[in-house]
MDAnalysis code that builds the backbone (N, CA, C; Angstrom):
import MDAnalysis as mda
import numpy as np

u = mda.Universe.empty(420, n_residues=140, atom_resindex=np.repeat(np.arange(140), 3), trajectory=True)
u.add_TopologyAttr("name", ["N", "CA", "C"] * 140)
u.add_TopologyAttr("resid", np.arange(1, 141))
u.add_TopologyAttr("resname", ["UNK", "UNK", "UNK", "UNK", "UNK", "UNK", "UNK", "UNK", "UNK", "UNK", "UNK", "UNK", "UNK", "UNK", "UNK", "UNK", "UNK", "UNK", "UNK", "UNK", "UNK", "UNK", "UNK", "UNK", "UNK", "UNK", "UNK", "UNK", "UNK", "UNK", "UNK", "UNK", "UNK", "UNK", "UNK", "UNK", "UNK", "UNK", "UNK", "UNK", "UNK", "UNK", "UNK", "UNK", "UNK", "UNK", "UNK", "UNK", "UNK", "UNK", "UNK", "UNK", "UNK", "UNK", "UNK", "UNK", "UNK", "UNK", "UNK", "UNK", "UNK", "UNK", "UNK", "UNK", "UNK", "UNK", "UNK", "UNK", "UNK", "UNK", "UNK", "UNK", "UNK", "UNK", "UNK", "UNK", "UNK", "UNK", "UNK", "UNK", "UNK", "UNK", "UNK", "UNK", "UNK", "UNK", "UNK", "UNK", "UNK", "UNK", "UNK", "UNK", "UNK", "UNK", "UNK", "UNK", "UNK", "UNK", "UNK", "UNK", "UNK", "UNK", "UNK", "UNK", "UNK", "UNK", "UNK", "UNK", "UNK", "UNK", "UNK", "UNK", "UNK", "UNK", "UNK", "UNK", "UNK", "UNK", "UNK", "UNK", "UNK", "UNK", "UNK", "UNK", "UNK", "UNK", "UNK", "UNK", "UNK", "UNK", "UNK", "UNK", "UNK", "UNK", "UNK", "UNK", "UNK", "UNK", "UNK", "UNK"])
u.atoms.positions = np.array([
    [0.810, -1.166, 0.000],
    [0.000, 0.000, 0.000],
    [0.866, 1.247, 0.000],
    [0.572, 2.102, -0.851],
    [0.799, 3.286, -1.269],
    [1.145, 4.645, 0.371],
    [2.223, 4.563, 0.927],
    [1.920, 5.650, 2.065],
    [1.868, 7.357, 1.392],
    [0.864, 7.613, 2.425],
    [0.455, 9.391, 2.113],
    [2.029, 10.084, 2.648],
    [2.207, 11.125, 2.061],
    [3.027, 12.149, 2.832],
    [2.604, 13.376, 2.797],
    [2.392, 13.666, 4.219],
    [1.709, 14.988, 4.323],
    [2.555, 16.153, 4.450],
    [4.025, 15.848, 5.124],
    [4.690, 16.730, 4.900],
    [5.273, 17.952, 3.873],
    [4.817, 17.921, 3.260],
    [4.917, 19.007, 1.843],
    [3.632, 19.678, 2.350],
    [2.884, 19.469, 3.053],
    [1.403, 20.532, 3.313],
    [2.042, 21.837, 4.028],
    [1.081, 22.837, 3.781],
    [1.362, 23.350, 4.969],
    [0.331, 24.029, 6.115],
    [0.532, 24.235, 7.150],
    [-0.132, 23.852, 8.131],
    [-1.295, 24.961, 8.291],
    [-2.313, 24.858, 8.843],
    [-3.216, 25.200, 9.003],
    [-3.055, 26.617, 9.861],
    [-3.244, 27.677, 9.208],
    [-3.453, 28.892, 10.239],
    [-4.492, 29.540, 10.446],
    [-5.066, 30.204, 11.210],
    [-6.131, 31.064, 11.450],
    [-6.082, 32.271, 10.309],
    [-7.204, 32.506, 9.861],
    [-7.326, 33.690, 8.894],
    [-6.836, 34.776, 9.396],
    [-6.259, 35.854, 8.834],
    [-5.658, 36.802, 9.444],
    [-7.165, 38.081, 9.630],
    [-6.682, 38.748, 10.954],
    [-7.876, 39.437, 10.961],
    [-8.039, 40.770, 10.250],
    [-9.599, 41.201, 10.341],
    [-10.023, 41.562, 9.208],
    [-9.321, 43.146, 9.577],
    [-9.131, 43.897, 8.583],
    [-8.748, 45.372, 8.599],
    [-9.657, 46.043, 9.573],
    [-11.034, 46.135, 9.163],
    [-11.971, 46.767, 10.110],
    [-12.448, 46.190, 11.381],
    [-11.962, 45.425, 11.761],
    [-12.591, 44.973, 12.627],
    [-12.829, 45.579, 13.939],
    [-13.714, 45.610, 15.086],
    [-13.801, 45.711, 15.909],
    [-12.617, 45.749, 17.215],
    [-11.939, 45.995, 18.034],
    [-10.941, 45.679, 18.915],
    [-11.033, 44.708, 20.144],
    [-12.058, 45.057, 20.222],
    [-13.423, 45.138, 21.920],
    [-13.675, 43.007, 21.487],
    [-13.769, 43.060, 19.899],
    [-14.154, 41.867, 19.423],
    [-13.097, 40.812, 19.790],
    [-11.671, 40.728, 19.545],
    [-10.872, 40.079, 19.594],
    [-10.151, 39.683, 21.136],
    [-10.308, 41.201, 21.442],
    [-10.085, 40.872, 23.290],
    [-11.076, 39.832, 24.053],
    [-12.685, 40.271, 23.303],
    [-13.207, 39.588, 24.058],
    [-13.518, 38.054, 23.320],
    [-13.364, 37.600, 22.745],
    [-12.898, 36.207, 21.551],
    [-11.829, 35.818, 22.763],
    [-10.853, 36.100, 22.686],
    [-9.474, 35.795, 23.473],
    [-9.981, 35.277, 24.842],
    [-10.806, 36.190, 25.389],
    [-11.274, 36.258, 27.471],
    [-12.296, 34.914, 27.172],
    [-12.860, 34.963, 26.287],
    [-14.116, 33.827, 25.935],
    [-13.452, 32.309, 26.195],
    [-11.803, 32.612, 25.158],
    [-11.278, 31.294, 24.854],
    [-10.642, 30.433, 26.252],
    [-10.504, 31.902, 26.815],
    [-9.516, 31.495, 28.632],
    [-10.345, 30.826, 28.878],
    [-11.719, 31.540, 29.334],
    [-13.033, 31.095, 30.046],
    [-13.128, 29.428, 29.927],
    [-13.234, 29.140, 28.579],
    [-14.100, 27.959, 27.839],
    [-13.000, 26.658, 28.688],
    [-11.178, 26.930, 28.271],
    [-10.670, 26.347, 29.415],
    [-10.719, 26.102, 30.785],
    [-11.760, 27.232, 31.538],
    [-11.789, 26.891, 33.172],
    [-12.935, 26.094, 33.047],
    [-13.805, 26.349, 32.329],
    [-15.670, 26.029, 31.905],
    [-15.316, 24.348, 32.336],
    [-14.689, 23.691, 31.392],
    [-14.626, 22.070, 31.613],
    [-13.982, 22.105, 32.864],
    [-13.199, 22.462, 33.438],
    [-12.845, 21.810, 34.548],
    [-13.487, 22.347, 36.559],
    [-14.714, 23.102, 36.168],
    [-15.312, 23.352, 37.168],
    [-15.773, 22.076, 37.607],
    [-16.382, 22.323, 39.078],
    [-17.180, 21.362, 39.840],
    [-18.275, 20.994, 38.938],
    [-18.747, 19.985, 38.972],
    [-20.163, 19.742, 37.850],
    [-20.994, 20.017, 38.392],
    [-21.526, 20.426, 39.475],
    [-22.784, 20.815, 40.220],
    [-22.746, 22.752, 39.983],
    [-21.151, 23.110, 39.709],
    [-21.034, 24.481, 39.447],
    [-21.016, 24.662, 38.024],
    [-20.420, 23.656, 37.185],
    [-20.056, 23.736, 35.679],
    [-21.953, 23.578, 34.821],
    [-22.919, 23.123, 36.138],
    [-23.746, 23.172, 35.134],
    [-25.189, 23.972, 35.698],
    [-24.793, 25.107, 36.829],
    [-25.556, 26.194, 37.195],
    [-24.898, 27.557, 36.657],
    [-23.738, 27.870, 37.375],
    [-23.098, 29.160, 37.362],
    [-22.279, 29.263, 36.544],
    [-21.093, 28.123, 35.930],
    [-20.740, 27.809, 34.511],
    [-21.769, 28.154, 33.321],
    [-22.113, 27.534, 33.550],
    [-23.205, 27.617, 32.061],
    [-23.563, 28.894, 32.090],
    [-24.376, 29.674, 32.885],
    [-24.735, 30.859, 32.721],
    [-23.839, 32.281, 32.167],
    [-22.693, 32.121, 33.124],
    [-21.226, 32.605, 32.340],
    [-21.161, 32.638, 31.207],
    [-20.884, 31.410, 30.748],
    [-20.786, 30.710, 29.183],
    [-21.860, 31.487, 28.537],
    [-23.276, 31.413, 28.883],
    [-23.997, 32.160, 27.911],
    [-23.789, 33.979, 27.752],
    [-23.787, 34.473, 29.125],
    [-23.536, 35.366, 28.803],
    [-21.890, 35.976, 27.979],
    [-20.929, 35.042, 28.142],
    [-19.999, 35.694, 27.090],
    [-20.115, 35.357, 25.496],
    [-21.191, 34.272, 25.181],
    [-21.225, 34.813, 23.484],
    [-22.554, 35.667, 23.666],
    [-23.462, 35.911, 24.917],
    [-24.002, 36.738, 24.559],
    [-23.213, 38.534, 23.937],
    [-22.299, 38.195, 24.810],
    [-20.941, 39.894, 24.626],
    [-20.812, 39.682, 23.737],
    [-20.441, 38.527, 22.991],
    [-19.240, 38.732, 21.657],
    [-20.819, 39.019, 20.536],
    [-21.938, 38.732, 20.505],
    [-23.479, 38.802, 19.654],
    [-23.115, 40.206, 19.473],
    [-23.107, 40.881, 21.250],
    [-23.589, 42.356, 21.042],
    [-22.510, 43.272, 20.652],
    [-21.488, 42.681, 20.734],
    [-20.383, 43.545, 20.706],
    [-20.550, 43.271, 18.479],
    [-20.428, 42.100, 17.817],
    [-20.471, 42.490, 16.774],
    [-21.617, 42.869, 15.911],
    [-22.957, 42.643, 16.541],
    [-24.404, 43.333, 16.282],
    [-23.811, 45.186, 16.514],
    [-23.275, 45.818, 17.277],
    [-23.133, 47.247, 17.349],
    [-22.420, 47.691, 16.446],
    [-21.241, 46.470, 15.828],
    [-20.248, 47.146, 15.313],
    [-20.660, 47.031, 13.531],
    [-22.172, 46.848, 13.577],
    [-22.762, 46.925, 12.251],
    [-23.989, 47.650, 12.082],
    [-24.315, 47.730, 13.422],
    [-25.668, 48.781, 13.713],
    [-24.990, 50.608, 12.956],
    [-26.884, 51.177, 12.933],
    [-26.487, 52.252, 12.723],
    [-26.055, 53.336, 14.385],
    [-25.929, 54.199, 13.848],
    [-25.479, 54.921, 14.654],
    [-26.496, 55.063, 16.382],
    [-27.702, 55.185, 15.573],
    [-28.907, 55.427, 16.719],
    [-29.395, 53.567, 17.397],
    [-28.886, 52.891, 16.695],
    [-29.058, 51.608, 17.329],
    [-27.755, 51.050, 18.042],
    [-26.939, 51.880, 17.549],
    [-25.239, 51.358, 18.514],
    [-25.436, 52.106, 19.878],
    [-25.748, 52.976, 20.038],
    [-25.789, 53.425, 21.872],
    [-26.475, 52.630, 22.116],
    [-27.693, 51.871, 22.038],
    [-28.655, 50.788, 22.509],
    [-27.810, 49.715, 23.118],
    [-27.206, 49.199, 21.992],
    [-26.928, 48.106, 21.493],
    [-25.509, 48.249, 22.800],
    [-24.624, 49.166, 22.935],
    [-23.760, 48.775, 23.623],
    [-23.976, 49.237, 24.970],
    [-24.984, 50.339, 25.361],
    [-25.520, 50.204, 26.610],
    [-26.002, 48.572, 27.592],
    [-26.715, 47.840, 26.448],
    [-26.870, 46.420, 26.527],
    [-26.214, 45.641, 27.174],
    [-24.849, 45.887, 25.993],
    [-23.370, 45.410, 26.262],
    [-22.940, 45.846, 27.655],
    [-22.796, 46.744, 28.381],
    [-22.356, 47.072, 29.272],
    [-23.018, 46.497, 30.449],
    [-24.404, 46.483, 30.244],
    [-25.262, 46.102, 31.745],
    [-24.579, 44.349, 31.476],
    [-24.589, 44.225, 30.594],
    [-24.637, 42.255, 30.630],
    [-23.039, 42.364, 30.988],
    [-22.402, 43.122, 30.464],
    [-20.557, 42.564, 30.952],
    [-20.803, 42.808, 32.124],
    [-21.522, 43.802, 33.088],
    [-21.438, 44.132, 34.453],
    [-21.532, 42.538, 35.215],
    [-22.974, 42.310, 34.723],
    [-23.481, 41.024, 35.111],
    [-22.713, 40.279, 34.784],
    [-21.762, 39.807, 33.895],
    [-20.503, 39.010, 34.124],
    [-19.867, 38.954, 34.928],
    [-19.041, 39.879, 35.241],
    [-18.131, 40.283, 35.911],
    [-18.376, 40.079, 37.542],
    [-19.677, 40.229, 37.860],
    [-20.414, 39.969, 39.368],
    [-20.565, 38.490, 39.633],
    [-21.195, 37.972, 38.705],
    [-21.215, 36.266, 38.495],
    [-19.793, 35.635, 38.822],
    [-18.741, 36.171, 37.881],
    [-17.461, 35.740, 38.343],
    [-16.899, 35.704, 39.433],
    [-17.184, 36.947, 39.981],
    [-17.184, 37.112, 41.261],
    [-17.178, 36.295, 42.137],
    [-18.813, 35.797, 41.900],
    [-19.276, 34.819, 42.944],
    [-18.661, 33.883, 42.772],
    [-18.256, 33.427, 41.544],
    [-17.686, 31.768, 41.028],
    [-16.407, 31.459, 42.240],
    [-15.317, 32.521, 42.181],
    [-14.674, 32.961, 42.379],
    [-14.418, 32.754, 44.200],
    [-15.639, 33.359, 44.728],
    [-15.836, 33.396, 46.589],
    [-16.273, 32.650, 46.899],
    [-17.004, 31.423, 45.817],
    [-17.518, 29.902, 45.969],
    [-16.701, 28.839, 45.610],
    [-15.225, 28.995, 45.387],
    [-13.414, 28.639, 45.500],
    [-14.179, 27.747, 43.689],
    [-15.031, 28.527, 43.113],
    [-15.333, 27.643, 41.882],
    [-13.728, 27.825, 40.702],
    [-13.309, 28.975, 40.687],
    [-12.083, 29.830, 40.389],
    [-10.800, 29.651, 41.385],
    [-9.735, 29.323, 41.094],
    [-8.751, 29.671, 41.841],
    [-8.081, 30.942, 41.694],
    [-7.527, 31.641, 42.359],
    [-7.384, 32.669, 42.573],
    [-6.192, 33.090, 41.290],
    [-5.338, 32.587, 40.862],
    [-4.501, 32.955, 39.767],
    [-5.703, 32.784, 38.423],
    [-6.765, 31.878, 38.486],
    [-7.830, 32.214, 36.883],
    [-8.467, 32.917, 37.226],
    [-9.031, 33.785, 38.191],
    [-9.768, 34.563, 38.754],
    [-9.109, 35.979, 37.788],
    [-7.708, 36.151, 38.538],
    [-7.118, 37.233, 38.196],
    [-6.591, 37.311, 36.662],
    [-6.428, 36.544, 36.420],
    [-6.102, 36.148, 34.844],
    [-7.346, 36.738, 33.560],
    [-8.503, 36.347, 34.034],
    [-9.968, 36.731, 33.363],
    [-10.253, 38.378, 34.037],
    [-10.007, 38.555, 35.299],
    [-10.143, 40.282, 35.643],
    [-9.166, 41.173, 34.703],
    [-7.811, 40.307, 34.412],
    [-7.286, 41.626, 33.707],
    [-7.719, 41.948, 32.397],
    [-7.874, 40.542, 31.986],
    [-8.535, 40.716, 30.423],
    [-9.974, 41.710, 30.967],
    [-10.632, 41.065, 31.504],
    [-12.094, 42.040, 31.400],
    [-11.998, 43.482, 31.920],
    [-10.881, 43.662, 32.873],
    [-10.373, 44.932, 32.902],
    [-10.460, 46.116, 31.643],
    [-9.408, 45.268, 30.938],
    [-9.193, 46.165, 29.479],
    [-10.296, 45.622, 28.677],
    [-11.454, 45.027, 28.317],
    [-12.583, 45.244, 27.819],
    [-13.240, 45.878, 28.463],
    [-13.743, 46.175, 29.738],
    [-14.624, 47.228, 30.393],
    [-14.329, 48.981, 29.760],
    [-12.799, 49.059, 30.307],
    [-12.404, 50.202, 29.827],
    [-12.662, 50.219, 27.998],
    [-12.641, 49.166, 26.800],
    [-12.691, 50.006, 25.991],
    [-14.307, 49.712, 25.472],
    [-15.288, 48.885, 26.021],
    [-17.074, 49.130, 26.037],
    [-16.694, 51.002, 26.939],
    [-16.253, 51.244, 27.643],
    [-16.629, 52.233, 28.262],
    [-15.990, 53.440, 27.081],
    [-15.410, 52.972, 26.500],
    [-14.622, 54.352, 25.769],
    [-15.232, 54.391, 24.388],
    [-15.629, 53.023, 24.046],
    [-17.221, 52.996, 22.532],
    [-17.950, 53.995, 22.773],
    [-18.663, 53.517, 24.027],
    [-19.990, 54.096, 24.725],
    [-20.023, 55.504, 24.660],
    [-18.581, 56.140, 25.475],
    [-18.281, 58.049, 25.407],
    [-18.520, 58.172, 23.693],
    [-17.721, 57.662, 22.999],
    [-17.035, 58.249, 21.462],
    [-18.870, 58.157, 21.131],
    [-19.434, 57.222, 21.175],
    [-20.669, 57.076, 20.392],
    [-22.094, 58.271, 21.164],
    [-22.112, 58.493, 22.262],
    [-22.909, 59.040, 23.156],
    [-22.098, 61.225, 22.445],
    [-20.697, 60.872, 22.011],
    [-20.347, 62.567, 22.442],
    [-20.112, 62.673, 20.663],
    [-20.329, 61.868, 19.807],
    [-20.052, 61.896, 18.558],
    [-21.668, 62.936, 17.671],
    [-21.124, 64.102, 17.078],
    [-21.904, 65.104, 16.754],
    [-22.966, 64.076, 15.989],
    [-24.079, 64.527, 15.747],
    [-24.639, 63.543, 14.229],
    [-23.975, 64.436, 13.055],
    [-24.584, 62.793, 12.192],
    [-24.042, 63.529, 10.660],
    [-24.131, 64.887, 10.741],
    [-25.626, 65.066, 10.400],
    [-26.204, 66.700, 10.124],
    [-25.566, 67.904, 10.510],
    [-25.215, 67.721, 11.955],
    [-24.217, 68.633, 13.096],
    [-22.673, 68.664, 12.080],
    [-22.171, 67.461, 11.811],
    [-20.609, 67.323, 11.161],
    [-20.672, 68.278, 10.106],
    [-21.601, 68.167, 8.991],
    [-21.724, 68.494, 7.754],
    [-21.315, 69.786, 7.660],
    [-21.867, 70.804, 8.499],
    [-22.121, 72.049, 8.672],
    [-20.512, 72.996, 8.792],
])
């Protein structure tokens, strides 16, 4: 029998990201991917109350975060006000995960710094989009 050689391939990379993209998107893709690693190895009585809920709410972030970054202008303050109340509610949940020893204290801090620097830049969308003139106002 005939052997394959795969070595002449070459290897599989991730698409490079897109020019426009979002920032807020990739940080929080990245915090998602940490997460999904602690996700399997929680307690199963925690991995399938306060885990799971986590879990939903961070692709709920990554929905809203790229739903805004295609919305119009008057539906993006909505849209990332949204964003902000639900990362809050993340971030509190973790919390708890966290003071219920569901988290050890080095993944605890590991996921705060990342969500650190996503809080700050949902919070700096939110200003630019809330203090941004409208068209009509620019034109002039």
């Amino acid at each position: 029998m005939a052997q394959l050689n795969f070595s002449n391939e070459t290897p599989f990379n991730s698409p490079p990201p897109e020019k426009n993209s979002v920032p807020i998107l990739s940080e929080l893709s990245d915090c998602y991917k940490l997460w999904h690693g602690y996700l399997v190895n929680l307690p199963r009585h925690t991995k399938f109350t306060l885990g799971t809920k986590l879990d939903h709410l961070f692709v709920e972030l990554l929905e809203l975060t790229l739903a805004a970054s295609y919305a119009s202008r008057d539906k993006k303050i909505e849209i990332i006000q949204n964003l902000s109340a639900k990362f809050d509610a993340l971030k509190f949940l973790l919390k708890i995960l966290w003071e219920i020893g569901g988290l050890n204290n080095q993944k605890y801090s590991l996921l705060s710094q990342k969500l650190k620097l996503i809080g700050q830049q949902i919070g700096g969308w939110q200003n630019y989009c809330k203090n941004k003139p409208p068209l009509s106002a620019r034109e002039n």
